[in-house]
N, C-alpha and C positions, 0 to 999 in steps of 0.2 A: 924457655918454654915455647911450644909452636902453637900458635894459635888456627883453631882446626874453621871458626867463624871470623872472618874479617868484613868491614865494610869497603868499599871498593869506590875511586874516584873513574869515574868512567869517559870515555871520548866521545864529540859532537861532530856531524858532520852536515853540511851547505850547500848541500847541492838544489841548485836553482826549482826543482820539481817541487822544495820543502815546503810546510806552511810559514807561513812570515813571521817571525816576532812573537808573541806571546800566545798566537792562534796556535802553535804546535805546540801537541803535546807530548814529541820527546822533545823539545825546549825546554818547555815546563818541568818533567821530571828532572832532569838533569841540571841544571840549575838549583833543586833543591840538596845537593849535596855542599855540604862547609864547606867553601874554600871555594867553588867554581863560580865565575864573575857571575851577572846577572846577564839578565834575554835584552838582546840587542834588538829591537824592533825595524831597525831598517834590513837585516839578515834574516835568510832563509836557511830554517832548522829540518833537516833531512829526516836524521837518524842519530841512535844513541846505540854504540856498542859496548857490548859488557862479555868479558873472557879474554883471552890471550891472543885473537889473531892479531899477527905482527905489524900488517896497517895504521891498526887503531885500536890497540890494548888496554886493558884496565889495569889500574896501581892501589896497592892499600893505599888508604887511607890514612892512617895511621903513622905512614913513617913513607912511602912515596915509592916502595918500592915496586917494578914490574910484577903483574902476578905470575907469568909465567915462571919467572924466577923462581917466584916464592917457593913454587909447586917442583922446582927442579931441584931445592935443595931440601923439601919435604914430601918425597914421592907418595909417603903413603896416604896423603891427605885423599889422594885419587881412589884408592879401594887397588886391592890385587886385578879384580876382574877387569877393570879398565884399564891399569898397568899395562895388564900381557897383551893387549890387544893395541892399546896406541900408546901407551909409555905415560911419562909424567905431563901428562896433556889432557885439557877440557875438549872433551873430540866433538863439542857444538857451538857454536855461535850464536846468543839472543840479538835482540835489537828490538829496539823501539823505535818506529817508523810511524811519518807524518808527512803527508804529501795532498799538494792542493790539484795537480796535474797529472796525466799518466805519468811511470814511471815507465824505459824504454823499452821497448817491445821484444821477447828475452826467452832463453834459455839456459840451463847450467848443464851444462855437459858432464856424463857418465866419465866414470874413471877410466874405462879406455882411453877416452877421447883429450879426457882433462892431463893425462900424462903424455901424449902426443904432443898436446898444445902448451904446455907447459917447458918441453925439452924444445920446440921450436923457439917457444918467446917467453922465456922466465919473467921477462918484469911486466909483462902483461897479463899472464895465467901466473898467479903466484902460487900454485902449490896442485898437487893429482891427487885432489880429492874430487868426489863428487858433494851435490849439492840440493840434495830434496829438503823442501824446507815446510814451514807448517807458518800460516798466519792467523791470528786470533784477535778479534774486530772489537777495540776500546770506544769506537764511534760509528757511525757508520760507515760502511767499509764499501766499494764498490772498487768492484775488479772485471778483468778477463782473466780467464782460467779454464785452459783446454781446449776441445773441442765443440762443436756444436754436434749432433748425431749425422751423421751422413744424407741422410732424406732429407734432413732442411737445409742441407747447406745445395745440392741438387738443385733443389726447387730454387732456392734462391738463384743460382746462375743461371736459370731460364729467361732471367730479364735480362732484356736488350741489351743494356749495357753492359755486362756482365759475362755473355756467349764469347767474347775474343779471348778470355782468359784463360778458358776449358780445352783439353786436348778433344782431338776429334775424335778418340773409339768410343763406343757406346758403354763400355763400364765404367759406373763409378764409383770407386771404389779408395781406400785408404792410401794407394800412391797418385789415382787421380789428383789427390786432395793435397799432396807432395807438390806433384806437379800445379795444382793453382797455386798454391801457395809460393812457389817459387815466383812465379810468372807474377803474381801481384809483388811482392815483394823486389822483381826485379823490374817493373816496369818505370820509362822515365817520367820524371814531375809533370810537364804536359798530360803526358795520359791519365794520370792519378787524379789531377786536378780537375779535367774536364769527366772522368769518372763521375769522383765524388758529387759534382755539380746536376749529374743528367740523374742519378740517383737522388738527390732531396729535390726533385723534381715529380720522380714518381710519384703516384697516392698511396698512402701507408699502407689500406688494404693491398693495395699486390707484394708487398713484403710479408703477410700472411702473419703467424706468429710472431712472428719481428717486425712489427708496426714499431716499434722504435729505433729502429735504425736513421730514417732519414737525419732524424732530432740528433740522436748520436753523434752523427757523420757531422753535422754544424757543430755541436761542443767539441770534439776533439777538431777539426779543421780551426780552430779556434787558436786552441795551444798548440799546435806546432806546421799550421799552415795547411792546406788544402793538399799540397803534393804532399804530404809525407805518408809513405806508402803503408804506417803501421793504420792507419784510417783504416782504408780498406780488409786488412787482414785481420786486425781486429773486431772490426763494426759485424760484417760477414760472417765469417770462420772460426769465432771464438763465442765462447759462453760468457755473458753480460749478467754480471751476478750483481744485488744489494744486498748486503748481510748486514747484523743488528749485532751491538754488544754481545760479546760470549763466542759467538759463530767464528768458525774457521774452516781452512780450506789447507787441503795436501796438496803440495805439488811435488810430482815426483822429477828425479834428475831427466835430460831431454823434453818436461813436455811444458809446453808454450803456455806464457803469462803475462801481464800488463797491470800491475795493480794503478787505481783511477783516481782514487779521492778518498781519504780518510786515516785514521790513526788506526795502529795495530803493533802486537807482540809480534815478532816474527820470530822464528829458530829453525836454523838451518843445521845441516851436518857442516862441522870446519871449513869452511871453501871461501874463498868470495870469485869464482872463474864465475864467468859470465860472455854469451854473445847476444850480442844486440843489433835489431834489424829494423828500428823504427821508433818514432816516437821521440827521437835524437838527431843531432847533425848530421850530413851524411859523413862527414870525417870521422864520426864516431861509431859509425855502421859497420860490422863486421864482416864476411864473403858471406853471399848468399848462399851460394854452394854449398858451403860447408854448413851454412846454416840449417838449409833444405834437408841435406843428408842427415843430418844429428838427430830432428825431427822423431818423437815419438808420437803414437796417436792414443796414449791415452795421457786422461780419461778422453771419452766421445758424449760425454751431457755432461750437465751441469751438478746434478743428483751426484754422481761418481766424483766429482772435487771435494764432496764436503766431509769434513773428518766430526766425527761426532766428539760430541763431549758427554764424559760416562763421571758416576760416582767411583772414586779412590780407595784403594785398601789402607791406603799410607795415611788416610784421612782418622785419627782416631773417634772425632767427635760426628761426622757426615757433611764436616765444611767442606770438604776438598773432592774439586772433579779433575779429572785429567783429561788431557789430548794425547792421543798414543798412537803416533803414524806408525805404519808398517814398515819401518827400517830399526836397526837398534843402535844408534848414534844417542838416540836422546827421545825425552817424553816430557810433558811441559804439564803442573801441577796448579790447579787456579784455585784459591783460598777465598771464600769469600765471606765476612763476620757482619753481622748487625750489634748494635749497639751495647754491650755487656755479654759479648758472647765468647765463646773458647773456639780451641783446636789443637788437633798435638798430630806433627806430622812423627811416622816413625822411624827410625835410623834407615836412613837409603844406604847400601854399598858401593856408591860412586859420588864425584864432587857432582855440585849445584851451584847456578846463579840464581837468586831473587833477587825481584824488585818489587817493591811495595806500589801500587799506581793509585791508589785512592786511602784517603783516610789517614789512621794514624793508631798505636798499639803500642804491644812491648812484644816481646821475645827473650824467652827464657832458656838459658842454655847449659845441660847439667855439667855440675862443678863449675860454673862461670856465673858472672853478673847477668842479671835481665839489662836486655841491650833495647833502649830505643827504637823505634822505627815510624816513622814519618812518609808523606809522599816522598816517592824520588829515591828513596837511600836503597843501595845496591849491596848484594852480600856476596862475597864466596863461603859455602859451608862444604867442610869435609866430609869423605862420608863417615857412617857408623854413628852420625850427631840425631839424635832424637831432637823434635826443638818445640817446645809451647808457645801460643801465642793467645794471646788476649787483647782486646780493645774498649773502651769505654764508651765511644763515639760511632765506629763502624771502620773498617778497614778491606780491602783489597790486595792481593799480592797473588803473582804469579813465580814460580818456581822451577825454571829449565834443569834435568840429569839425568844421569847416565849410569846404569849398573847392571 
């Protein structure tokens, strides 16, 4: 018999950006599945992936086996409509991310671009997909994302320091903004650093709406030193956002992000291609060039990042809101119950990952046993599963699919 709901042992990863030790919260979640050691306090907890990309895959639970697998020798767990289009494949990628520092200063490159650079450098671009991805804020969230509108980011290069970066024709305009952007980004440490320095010197008012910047410009000079050039292009040229639990931001493939400090759901389309221009070694730095070029300019404000969160048809009882980016790779379903309450999602016709992030319930699954669910515990569900949930305490759980 296939079983269409499994729980799923999921992967961690350490990358030095992470929160430390018990302060992250994909440590925390992940940790709470049977079987995975406990949270090592002198390690730093990145990220928690849940699906089949080949990196860092999830396995049942149950018997240990790869999910991709599972789903290769039970295609129809996927729904037909996902079949014809990407085969016996989860065609999105969740994650639970937790980060004390910026993460490096990035792009994910259009399927053009991702299958050019993939047929140069296979083990570096591991696959030609692209990569828009959606993040949804467990804490508070504080990112760069996009652009800033063109008027202010103008005005802002009127100060002194700032004038050697700007081409000399009198428009400015969205490849002007290429062009700085190149020019910061390829400038050497020296000039960055005595930049950054002659800017938190200015007084905040001549930074006009961005009287935060100077302050900025010392936190991030902080973590990864005064020359590194993502300072500047960040601080300047991007949109400095704080978001609150629930809140989320689209980012589409090509356009420029830096997330800062906080925990969050993330889900992207299949990918993990990535170029990075800052905020990292430079050994780790990708061509600027190629960077420059890739370059999209939207969103241009802040307003245009944020992806709303709407009430669910899938929701039978009015628990369930969804996030629903404009690509159809995937839409991400947030569950939220207080203390004796219900919900009955209705049969999706594509697979799905949940993870429960707060609290604790059941799940009721027809012709099957009511399944536990606790923080932490991870599911794949097939499609065509209607599934009930109840809690006595209060519960959370978010819901990544595809149909």
């Amino acid at each position: 018999m296939v079983n269409s709901v499994v729980q799923l042992r999921c992967g961690v990863k350490n990358d030095d950006w992470g929160k430390q030790g018990k302060s992250s919260m994909a440590a925390q979640l992940w940790s709470k599945t049977p079987g995975n050691p406990g949270i090592d306090d002198s390690k730093h907890y990145s990220e928690m992936w849940m699906g089949t990309y080949p990196s860092n895959p999830s396995y049942l639970l149950s018997t240990g086996e790869h999910l991709g697998e599972y789903l290769k020798k039970n295609p129809a767990l996927v729904g037909q409509l996902v079949m014809d289009r990407w085969g016996a494949e989860i065609p999105f990628l969740p994650k639970i991310l937790s980060f004390s520092k910026a993460l490096p200063l990035q792009i994910h490159p259009h399927r053009d671009l991702a299958a050019k650079l993939h047929k140069e450098d296979p083990n570096k671009f591991g696959d030609t997909n692209h990569k828009p991805e959606i993040a949804i804020a467990l804490s508070k969230f504080e990112l760069f994302a996009g652009w800033k509108p063109l008027s202010d980011i103008q005005s802002l290069f009127k100060l002194k320091p700032l004038e050697k970066f700007v081409p000399s024709h009198k428009d400015f305009n969205d490849e002007t903004l290429r062009q700085v952007c190149k020019s910061l980004l390829s400038a050497d440490p020296e000039t960055v650093g005595s930049t950054v320095k002659e800017l938190r010197n200015i007084p905040e008012a001549q930074f006009g709406r961005d009287q935060y910047i100077p302050a900025l410009l010392e936190r991030l000079s902080k973590q990864y030193s005064e020359c590194d050039n993502g300072n500047l292009v960040a601080a300047l040229l991007m949109n400095y956002m704080t978001l609150g639990p629930g809140d989320s931001v689209f980012v589409p493939a090509d356009s420029i992000h830096a997330y800062l400090e906080g925990d969050i759901m993330e889900c992207m389309a299949r990918s993990d291609n990535v170029l990075n221009t800052g905020f990292c070694p430079p050994a780790a730095r990708d061509n600027v060039e190629l960077f420059s070029q890739a370059l999209t300019f939207v969103p241009h404000d802040a307003k245009s990042s944020l992806l709303p969160r709407r009430k669910s048809d899938k929701g039978m009882n009015g628990k369930t809101d969804v996030y629903a980016p404009p690509i159809s790779e995937f839409s991400v379903l947030c569950t939220c119950l207080g203390a004796g309450e219900k919900e009955t999602h209705k049969a999706i016709l594509g697979p799905s990952l949940m993870i429960v992030t707060k609290g604790c319930g059941s799940m009721r699954i027809p012709g099957a046993d009511t399944v536990e669910l606790k923080e932490g515990f991870v599911f794949f569900v097939g499609q065509g599963i209607a599934l009930d949930f109840s809690t006595d305490k209060g519960m959370a759980l978010y819901r990544a699919y595809a149909d």
